[in-house]
NUDREN-409604 format. One record per residue (C-alpha): residue in one letter; x, y, z. Coordinates in steps of 0.25 Angstrom, whole numbers, plus 5000, padded with zeros to 4 digits. Layout:
BEGIN
NODE   vexvo   east   north     up
NODE       A      X       Y      Z
...
END
This chain:
BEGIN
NODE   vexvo   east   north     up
NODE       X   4984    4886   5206
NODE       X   4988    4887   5190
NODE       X   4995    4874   5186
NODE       X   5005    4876   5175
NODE       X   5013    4867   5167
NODE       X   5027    4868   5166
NODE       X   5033    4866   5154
NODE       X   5049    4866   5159
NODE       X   5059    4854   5159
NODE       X   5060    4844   5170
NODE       X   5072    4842   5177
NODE       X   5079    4829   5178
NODE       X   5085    4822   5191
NODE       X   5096    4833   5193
NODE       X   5090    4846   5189
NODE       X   5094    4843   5175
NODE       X   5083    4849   5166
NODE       X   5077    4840   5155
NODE       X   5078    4848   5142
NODE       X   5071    4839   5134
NODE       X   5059    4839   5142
NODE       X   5061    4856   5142
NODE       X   5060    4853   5127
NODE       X   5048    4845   5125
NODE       X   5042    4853   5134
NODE       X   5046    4866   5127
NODE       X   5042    4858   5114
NODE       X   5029    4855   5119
NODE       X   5027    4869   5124
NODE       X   5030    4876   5110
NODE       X   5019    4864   5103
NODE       X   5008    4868   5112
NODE       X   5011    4883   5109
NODE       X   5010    4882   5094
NODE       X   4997    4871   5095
NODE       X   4991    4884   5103
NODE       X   4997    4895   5092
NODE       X   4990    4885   5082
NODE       X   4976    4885   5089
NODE       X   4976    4900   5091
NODE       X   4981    4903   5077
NODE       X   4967    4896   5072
NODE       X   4959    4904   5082
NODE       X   4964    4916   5078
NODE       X   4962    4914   5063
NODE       X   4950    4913   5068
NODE       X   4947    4922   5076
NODE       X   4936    4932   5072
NODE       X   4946    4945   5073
NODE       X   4955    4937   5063
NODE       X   4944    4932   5054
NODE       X   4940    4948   5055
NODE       X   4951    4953   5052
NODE       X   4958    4945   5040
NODE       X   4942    4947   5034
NODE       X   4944    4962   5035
NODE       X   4957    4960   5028
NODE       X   4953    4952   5016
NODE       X   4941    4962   5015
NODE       X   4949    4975   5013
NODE       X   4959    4967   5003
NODE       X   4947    4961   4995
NODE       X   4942    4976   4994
NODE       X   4956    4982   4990
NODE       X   4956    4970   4980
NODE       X   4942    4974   4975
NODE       X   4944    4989   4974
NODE       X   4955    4988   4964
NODE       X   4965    4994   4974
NODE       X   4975    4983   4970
NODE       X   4975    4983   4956
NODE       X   4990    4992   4954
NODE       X   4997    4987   4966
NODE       X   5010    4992   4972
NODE       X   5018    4981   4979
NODE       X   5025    4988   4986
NODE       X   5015    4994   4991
NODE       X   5006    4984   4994
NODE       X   5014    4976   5002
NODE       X   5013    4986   5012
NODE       X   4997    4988   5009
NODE       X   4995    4972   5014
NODE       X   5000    4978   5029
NODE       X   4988    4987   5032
NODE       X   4978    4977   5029
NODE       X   4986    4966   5038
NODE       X   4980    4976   5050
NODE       X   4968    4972   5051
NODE       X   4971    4957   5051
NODE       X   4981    4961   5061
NODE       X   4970    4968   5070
NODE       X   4963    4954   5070
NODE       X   4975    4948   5072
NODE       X   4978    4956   5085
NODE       X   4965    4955   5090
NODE       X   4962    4939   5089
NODE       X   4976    4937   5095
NODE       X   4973    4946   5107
NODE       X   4959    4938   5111
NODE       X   4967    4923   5107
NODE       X   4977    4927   5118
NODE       X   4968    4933   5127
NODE       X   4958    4922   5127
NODE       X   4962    4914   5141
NODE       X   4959    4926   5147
NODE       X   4946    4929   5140
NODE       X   4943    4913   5142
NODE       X   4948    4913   5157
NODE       X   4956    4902   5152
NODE       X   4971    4909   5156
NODE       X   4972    4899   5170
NODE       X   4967    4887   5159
NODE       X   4980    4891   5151
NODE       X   4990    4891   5161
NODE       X   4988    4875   5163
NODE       X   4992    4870   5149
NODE       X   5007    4869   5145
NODE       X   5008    4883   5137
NODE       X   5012    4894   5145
NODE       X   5007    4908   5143
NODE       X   5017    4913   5134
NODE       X   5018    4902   5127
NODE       X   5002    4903   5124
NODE       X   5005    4917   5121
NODE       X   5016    4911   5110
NODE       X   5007    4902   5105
NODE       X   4995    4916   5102
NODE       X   5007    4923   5095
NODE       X   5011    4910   5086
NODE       X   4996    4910   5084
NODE       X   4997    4923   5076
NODE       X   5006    4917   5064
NODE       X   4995    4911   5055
NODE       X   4988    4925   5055
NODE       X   5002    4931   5052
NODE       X   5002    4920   5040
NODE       X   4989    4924   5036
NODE       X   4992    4939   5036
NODE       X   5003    4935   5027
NODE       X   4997    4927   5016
NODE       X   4986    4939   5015
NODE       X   4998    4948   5015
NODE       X   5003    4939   5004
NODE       X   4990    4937   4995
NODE       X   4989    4952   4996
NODE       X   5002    4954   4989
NODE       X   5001    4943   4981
NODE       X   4988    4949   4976
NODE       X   4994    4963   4973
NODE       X   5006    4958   4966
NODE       X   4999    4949   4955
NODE       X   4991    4960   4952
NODE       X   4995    4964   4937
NODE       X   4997    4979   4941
NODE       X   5005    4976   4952
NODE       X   5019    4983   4954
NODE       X   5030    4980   4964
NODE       X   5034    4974   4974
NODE       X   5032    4970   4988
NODE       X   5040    4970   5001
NODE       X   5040    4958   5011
NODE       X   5041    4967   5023
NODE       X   5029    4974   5018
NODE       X   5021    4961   5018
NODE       X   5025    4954   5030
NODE       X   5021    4967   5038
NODE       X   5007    4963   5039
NODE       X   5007    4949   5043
NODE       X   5019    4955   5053
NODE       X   5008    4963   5059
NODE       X   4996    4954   5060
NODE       X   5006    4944   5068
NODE       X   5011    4957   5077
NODE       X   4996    4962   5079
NODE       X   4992    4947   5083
NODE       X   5005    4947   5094
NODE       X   4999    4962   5099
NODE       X   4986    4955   5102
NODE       X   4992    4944   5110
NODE       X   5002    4952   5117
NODE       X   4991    4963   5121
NODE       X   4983    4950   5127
NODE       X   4995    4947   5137
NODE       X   4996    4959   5142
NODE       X   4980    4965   5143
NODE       X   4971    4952   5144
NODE       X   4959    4959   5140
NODE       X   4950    4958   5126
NODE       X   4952    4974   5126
NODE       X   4969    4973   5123
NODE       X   4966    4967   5109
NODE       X   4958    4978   5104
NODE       X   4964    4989   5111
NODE       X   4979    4985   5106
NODE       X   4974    4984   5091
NODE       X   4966    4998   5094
NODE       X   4981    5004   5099
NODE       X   4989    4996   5087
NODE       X   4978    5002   5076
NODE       X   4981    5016   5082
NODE       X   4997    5015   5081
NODE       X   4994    5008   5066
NODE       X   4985    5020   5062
NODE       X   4996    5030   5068
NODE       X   5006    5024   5061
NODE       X   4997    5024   5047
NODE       X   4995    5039   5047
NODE       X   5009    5044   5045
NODE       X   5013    5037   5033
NODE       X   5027    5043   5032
NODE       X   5032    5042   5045
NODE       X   5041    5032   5047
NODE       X   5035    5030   5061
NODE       X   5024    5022   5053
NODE       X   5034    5010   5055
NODE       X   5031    5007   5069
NODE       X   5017    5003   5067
NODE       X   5012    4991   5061
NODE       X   5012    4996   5047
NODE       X   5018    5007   5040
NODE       X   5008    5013   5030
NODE       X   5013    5022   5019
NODE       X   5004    5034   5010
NODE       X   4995    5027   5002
NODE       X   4996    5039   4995
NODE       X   5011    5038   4991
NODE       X   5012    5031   4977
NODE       X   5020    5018   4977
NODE       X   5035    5019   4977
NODE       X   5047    5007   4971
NODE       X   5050    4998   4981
NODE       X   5065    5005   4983
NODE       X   5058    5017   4984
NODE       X   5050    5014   4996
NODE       X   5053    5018   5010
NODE       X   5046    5005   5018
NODE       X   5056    5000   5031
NODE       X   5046    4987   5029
NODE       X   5056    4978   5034
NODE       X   5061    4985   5046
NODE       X   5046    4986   5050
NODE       X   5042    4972   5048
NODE       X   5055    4969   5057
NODE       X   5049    4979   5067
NODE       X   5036    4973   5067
NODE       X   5042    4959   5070
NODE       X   5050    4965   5081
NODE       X   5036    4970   5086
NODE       X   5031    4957   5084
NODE       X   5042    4949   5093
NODE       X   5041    4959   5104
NODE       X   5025    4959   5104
NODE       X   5027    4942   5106
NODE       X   5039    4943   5116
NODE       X   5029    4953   5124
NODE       X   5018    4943   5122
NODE       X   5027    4930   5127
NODE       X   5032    4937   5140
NODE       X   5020    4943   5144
NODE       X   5014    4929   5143
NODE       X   5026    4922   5154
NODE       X   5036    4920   5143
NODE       X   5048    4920   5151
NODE       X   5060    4927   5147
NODE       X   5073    4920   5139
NODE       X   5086    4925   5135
NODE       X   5081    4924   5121
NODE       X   5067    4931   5123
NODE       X   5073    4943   5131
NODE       X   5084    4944   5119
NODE       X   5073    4944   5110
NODE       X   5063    4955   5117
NODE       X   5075    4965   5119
NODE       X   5080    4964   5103
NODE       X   5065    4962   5099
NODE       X   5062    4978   5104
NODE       X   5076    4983   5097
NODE       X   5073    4977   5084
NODE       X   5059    4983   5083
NODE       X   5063    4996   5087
NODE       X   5075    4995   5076
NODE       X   5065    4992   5064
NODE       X   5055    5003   5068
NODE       X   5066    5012   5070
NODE       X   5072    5007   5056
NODE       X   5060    5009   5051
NODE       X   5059    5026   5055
NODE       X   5072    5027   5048
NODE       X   5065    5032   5035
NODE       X   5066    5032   5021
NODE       X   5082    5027   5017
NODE       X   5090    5039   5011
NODE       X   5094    5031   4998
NODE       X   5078    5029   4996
NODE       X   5074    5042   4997
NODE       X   5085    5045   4986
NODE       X   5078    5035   4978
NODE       X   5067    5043   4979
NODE       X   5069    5054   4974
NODE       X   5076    5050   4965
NODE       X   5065    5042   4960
NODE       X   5056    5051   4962
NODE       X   5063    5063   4952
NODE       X   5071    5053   4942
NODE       X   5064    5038   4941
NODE       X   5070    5035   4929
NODE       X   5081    5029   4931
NODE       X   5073    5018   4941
NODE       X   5062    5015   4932
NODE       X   5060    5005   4921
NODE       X   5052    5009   4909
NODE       X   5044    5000   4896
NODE       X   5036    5005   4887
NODE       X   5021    5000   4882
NODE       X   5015    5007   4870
NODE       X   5019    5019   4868
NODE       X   5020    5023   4885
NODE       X   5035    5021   4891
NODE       X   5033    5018   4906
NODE       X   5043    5019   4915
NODE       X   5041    5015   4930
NODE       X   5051    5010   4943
NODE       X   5054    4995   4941
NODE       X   5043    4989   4951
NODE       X   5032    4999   4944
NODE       X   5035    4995   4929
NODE       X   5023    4987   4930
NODE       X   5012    4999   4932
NODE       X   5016    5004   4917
NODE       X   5005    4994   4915
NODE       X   4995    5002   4920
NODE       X   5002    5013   4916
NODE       X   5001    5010   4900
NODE       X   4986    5007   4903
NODE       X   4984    5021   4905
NODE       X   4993    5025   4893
NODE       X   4984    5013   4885
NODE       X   4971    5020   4889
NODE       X   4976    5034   4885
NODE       X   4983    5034   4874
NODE       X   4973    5024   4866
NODE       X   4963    5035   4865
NODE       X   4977    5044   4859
NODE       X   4982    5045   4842
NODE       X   4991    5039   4837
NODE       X   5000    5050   4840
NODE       X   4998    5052   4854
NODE       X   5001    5034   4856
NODE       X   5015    5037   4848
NODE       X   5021    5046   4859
NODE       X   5029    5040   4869
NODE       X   5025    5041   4882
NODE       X   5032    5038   4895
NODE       X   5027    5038   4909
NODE       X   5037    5038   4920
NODE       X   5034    5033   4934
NODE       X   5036    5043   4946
NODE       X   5036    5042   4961
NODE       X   5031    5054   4969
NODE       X   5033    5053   4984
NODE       X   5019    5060   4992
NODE       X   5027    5069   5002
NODE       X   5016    5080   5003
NODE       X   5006    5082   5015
NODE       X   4996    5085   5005
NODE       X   4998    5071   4996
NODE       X   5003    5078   4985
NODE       X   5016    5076   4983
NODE       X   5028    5087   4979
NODE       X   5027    5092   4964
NODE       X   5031    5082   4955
NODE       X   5047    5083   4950
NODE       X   5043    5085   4935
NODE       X   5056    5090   4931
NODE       X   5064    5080   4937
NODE       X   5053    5070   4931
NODE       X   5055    5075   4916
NODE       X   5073    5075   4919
NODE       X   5070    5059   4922
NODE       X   5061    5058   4910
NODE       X   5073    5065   4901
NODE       X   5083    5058   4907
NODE       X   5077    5045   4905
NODE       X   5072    5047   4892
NODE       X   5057    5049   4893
NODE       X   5055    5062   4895
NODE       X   5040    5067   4897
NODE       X   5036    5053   4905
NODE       X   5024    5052   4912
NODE       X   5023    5050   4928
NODE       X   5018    5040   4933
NODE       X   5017    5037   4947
NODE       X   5019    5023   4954
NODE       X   5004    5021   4959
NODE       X   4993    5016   4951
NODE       X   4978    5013   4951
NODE       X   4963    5019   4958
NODE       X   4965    5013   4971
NODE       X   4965    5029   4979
NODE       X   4962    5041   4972
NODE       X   4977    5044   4972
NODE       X   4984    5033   4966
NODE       X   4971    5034   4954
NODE       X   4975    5051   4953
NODE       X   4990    5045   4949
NODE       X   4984    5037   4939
NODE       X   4977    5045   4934
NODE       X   4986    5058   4934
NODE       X   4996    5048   4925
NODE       X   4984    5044   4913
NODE       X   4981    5061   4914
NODE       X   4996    5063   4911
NODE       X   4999    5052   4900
NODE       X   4985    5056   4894
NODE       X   4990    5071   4894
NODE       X   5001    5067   4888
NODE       X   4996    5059   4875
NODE       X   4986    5073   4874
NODE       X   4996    5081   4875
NODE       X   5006    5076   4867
NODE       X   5018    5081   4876
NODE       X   5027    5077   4885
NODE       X   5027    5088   4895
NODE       X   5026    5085   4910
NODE       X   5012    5084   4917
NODE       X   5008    5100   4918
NODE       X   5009    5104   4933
NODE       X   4993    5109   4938
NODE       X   4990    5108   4921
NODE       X   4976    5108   4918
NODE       X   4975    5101   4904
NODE       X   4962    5106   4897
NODE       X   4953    5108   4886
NODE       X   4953    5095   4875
NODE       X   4967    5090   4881
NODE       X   4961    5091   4896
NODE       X   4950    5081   4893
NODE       X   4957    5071   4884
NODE       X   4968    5069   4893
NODE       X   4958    5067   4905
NODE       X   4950    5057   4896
NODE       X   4963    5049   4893
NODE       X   4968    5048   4905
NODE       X   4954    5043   4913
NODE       X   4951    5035   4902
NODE       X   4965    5029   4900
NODE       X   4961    5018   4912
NODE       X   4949    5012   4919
NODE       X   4957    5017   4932
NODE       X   4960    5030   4927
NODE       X   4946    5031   4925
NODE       X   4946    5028   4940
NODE       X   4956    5037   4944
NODE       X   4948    5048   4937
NODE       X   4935    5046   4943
NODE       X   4941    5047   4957
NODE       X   4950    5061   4953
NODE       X   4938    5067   4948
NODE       X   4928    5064   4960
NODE       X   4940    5071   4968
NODE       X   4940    5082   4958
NODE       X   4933    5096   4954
NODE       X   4935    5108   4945
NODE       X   4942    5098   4935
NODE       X   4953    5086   4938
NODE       X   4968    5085   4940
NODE       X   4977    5074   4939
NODE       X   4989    5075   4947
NODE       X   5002    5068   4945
NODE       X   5007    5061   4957
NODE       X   4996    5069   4967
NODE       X   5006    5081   4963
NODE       X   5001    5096   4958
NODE       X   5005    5090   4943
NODE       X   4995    5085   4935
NODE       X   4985    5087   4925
NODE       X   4974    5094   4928
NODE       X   4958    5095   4919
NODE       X   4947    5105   4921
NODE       X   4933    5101   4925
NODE       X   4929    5102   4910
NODE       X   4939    5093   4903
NODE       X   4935    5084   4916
NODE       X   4920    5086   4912
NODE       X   4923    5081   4897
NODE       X   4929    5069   4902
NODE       X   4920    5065   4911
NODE       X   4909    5066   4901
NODE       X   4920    5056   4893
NODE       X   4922    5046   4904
NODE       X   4905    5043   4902
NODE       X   4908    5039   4887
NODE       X   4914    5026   4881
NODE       X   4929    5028   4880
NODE       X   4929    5023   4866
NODE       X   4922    5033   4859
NODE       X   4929    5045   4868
NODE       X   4942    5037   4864
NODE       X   4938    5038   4851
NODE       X   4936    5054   4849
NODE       X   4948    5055   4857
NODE       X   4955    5048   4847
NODE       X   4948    5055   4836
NODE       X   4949    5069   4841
NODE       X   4964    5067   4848
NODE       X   4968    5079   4840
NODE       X   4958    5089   4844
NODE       X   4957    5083   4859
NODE       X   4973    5086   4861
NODE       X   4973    5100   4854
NODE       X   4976    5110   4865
NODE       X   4964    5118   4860
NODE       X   4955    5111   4859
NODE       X   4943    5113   4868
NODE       X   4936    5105   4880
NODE       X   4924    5108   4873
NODE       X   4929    5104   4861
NODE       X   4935    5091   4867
NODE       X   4922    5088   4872
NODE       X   4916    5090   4858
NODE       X   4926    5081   4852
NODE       X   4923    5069   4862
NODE       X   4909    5069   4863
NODE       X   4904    5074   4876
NODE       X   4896    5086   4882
NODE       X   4906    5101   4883
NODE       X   4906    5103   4898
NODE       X   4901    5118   4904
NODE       X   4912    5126   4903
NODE       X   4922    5128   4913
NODE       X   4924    5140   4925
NODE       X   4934    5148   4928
NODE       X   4936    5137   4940
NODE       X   4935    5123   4931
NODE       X   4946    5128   4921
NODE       X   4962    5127   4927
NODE       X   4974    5132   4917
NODE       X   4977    5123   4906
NODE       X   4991    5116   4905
NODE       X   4988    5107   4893
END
């Protein structure tokens, strides 16, 4: 026979139960629990699928660090980037704490257990407590990462609570699967077969990035294509969902308890029937979608910024940007620094202004609707800086898409101070000739990630090169042979092609003048001439 040990109150002579003997007891009980929640903390940090899992961690951030990916962060966007990366801690997480709380039965230990003081769900208490340092470390990486993000000197916004605490949420709940799993199928196979159907559900719920039925999983991704919006533009129920994951959490642990023998109070059967309502609440405030008075905010941000942006001025360049994006006119005015310091006098006396934009992705094809130019220039008039420049609110070479933006924005200042007018950005215009290959050259050469940008575009590229605004059909657009002579111009040193374009400004922006003739003038080889099939009409 199993002998147990009971940990109930004694009566005194009478039936009269000693309470204070109930609480020692109970006292004693909840000491040895945590002493047990403490061991099996250290053994699951640990614990080779642990150690695995945070190494894996730590490699992909060192590799993002080292590729440059971070250098114009997002905050507001970032928070939500530390979640995807707390998966893999979490798989770890699920998996160590499924083989901790099946080891009596791996051992053959479970008739051993049943001798000490600690009952079975108590011991299964004591595994779920035993989770909180890995929830704490989760944290402070989540923490570090952000940290790491916001002092960098490019960084813009701000980020959300919710959004960070989502991660670490997950990690503590994948942790509570893998001990709940181990109560009810006491086999080695339950872990990896539960974190097998949990990947599946996550990677469902990854693919439709716009439904709101995203929410139910663990993480809800968004586009990565979509350009950053303000923080009061976003549509992000972070709060709901971090309530639901919680909810989650408290029903996974309750399951946990009473499969392990926890008998059921009038507290603990109040608490598992609010516990399912509250979680099904949040995830259904969560499908509830984007508020009305948000979309109106939108669109009205979308055709008329102006009166939500704040704008400064550095040289002769007026920037103007939403509040929490004021800071990106830094690299903004490098672009403007590298163009116009090859230009005349003349061409750094004009007054320039670029205006940011926001231009939501809604089409199948990732290009989004055609750009509202006329409602754009009303703005500009109304706010008195008509002609201004768009801009969108992403920055840097980290995908080829963000890096086309970039460099769609240097093609339209660089047009702009060759040109000399303050015309929209022609819609399908090829600019060519003379004018076609300086406004190319200043708008590679402006930055060394322009310069990036531009190597990426034109190993995606033939039959010439187009720079398009916003991934819409607007843009400029250069034939294969102004693209010829300024590749041949990439191979010299910048300060002698600076120089002759400094010296020949006049000729270069003439309208007439020749790609042979511009060619001539900046000292490189004439390219072949073109076909019928290299040559598109010419805007500018």
């Amino acid at each position: 026979m199993t002998a147990t040990t009971s940990t109930e109150a004694p009566e005194r002579p009478g039936g009269r139960t000693d309470f204070g003997a109930r609480s020692g007891a109970r006292s004693a009980s909840w000491s040895a629990t945590r002493a047990l929640a403490r061991t099996e903390a250290v053994r699951l940090l640990r614990h080779s699928a642990v150690l695995v899992a945070f190494a894996l961690y730590a490699a992909q951030w060192a590799y993002s660090a080292y590729s440059g990916n971070d250098r114009y962060p997002v905050l507001q966007d970032e928070d939500r980037f530390t979640q995807l990366p707390l998966l893999i801690p979490a798989a770890g997480t699920l998996l160590a704490a499924n083989l901790a709380a099946l080891r009596p039965h791996r051992h053959g230990t479970d008739a051993m257990l049943d001798l000490l003081v600690l009952p079975p769900w108590r011991r299964t208490c004591a595994q779920l407590l035993s989770l909180l340092p890995l929830t704490a470390l989760s944290a402070v990486l989540v923490g570090a990462r952000i940290g790491y993000a916001a002092v960098q000197e490019a960084a813009v916004g701000s980020p959300s609570g919710a959004e960070l605490a989502t991660g670490p949420l997950v990690v503590l709940l994948a942790g509570a699967i893998g001990v709940l799993a181990a109560r009810f199928v006491r086999s080695v196979a339950a872990g990896p077969l539960t974190l097998a159907g949990l990947g599946i559900v996550t990677v469902a719920g990854a693919l439709p990035s716009r439904s709101d039925w995203r929410w139910w999983g663990l993480v809800a991704v968004e586009d990565e294509n979509r350009a950053p919006l303000p923080s009061s533009l976003m549509h992000r129920p972070a709060g709901w969902h971090l309530l639901y994951l919680a909810a989650l959490l408290a029903l996974v642990a309750a399951a946990a308890l009473l499969r392990s023998g926890r008998r059921v109070t009038t507290g603990l059967a109040v608490a598992t029937g609010l516990v399912p309502a509250l979680a099904v609440l949040a995830g259904s405030v969560q499908l509830l979608g984007v508020a009305d008075e948000v979309s109106r905010a939108r669109a009205v941000a979308e055709r008329a910024p102006s009166p939500q942006q704040v704008c400064g001025s550095r040289g002769p360049v007026d920037y103007c940007a939403f509040p929490e994006f004021a800071d990106r006119s830094e690299q903004w005015a490098q672009v403007a620094e590298g163009i116009l310091r090859w230009a005349p006098q003349v061409a750094r006396e004009r007054r320039y202004v670029v205006r940011q934009h926001i231009v939501p992705a809604t089409s199948v094809s990732g290009l989004v609707s055609p750009l509202p130019l006329e409602s754009w220039a009303a703005d500009d008039r109304a706010a008195g800086t008509p002609g201004a420049l768009p801009v969108g609110t992403d920055w840097g070479t980290h995908s080829d898409v963000v890096g086309d933006r970039m460099l769609a924005f240097a093609g339209s200042l660089a047009h702009r101070a060759v040109v000399g007018e303050s015309s929209p950005v022609p819609e399908h215009g090829v600019v060519c000739r003379s004018r076609g290959v300086l406004t190319l050259w200043l708008a590679v050469r402006s930055t060394a990630d322009t310069r990036d940008a531009y190597d990426s575009l034109s190993g995606r590229s033939w039959g010439g090169i187009t720079l398009n605004s916003f991934d819409a059909a607007t843009g400029l657009g250069f034939n294969r042979r102004e693209q010829d002579v300024v590749d041949a111009l990439l191979k010299r040193s910048v300060t002698e092609t600076g120089a002759r374009v400094k010296k020949f400004w006049a000729e270069l922006t003439a309208p007439d003048t020749t790609t042979d003739r511009a060619a001539a003038l900046l000292g490189v080889r004439v390219p072949p001439p073109a076909t019928r099939d290299d040559e598109g009409v010419c805007a500018a």
